[in-house]
C-alpha positions in Angstrom: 0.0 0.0 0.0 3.0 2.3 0.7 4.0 1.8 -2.9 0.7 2.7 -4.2 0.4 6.2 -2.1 4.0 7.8 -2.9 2.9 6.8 -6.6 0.1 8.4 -6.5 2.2 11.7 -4.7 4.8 11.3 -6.9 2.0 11.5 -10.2 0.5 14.4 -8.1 3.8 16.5 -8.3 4.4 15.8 -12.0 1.1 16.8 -13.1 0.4 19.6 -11.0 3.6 20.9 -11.9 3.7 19.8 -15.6 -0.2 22.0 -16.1 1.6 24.8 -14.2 4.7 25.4 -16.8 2.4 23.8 -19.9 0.1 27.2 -18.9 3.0 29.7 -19.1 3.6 29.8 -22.6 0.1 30.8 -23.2 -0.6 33.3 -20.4 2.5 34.9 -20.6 1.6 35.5 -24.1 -1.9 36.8 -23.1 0.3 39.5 -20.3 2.6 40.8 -23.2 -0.5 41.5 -24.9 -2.3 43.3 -21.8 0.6 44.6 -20.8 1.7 46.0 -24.6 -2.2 47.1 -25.6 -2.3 49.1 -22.1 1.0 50.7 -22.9 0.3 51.7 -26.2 -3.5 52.1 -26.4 -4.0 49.6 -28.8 -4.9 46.1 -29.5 -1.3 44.3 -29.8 -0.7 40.2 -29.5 2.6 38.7 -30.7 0.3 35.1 -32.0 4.0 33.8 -32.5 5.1 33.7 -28.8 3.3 30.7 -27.3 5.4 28.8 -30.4 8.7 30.9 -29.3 8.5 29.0 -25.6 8.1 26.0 -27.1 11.0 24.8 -24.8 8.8 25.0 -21.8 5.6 23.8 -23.4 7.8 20.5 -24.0 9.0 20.2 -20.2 5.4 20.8 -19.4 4.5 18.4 -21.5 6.9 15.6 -20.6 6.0 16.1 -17.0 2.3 15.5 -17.3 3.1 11.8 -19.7 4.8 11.3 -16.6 2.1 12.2 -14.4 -0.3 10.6 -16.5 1.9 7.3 -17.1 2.4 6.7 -13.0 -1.5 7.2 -12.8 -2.7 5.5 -15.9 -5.3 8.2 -16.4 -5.7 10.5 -19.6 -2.6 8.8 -20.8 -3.4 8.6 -24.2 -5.0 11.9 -24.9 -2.1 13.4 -23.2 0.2 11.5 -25.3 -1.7 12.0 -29.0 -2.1 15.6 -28.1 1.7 16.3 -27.1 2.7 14.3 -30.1 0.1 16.4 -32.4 1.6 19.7 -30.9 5.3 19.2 -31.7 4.5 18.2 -35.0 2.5 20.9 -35.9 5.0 23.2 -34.9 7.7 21.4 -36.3 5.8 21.6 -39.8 5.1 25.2 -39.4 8.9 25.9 -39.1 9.8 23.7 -41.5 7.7 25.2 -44.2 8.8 28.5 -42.9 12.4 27.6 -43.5 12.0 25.5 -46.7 10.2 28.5 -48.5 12.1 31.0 -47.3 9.4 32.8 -45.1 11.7 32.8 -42.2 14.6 34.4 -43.9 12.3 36.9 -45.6 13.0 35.6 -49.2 9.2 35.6 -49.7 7.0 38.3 -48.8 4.4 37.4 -45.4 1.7 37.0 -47.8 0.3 34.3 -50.0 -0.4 30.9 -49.3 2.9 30.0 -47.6 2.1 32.1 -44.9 -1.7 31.1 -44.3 -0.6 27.4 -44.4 2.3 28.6 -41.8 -0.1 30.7 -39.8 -2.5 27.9 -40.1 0.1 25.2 -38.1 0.8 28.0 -35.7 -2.9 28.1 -35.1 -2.9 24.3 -34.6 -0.3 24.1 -32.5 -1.9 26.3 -29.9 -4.9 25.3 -30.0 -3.5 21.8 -29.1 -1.4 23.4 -26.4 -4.3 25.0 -24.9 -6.1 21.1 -25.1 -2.9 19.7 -23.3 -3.2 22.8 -20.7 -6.9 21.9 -20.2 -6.0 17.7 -20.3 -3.2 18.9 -17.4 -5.6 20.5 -15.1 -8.6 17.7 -15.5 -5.7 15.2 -14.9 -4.4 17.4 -11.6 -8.0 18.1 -9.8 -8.8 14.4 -10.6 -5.6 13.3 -8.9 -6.4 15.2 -6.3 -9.4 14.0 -5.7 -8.2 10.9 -4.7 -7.5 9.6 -2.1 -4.0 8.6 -0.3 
């Protein structure tokens, strides 16, 4: 029984902790943008910057597989939607590179940059799923009990 209940706390701490930094690349995005729209007195969001801390939307990620592995619950959601978000965004910058929309070779315009745009969109839209996966996964570890 010992085993069971420092499993359990040990899946507590990664998912808890993996929803907490899986969360940051989308709210600090949505602070720039209070932030940089109260400053200037006018609407700005940088759409780009969830995909720019990709680094900690992976750690996030990684913790709550963990977190869901050790408690065998949402562990395949967790693990097709983490999967779906790093390809999505590893497409995106792969076409951007490939046709030269990163470099600026191409003009931001076109159909390059609505299919780029358009994995971008996918990619956060996923991370916001694995955000919302990480917090269902959390309260329902914490509901249990020890």
């Amino acid at each position: 029984m010992k085993n069971a209940a420092a499993k359990l706390k040990l899946a507590k701490l990664f998912a808890l902790l993996g929803a907490v930094i899986l969360w940051f690349p989308l709210l600090f995005a949505a602070a720039a943008a209070v932030i940089g729209s109260a400053a200037e007195k006018r609407l700005l969001f940088d759409w780009l910057l969830p995909a720019e801390l990709f680094p900690a939307a992976v750690l996030g990620a990684i913790m709550l597989i963990i977190g869901a592995y050790i408690s065998r619950r949402f562990c395949k959601f967790i693990c097709l939607v983490s999967l779906l978000m790093a390809v999505f965004l590893v497409a995106g910058q792969l076409t951007a590179v490939l046709t030269g929309l990163a470099s600026g070779k191409i003009a931001a315009e076109g159909a390059v940059f609505n299919l780029v745009a358009a994995l971008i969109a996918a990619y956060t839209l996923l991370l916001l799923a694995d955000c919302i996966a990480g917090v269902k996964l959390t309260f329902a570890l914490y509901k249990t009990n020890d």
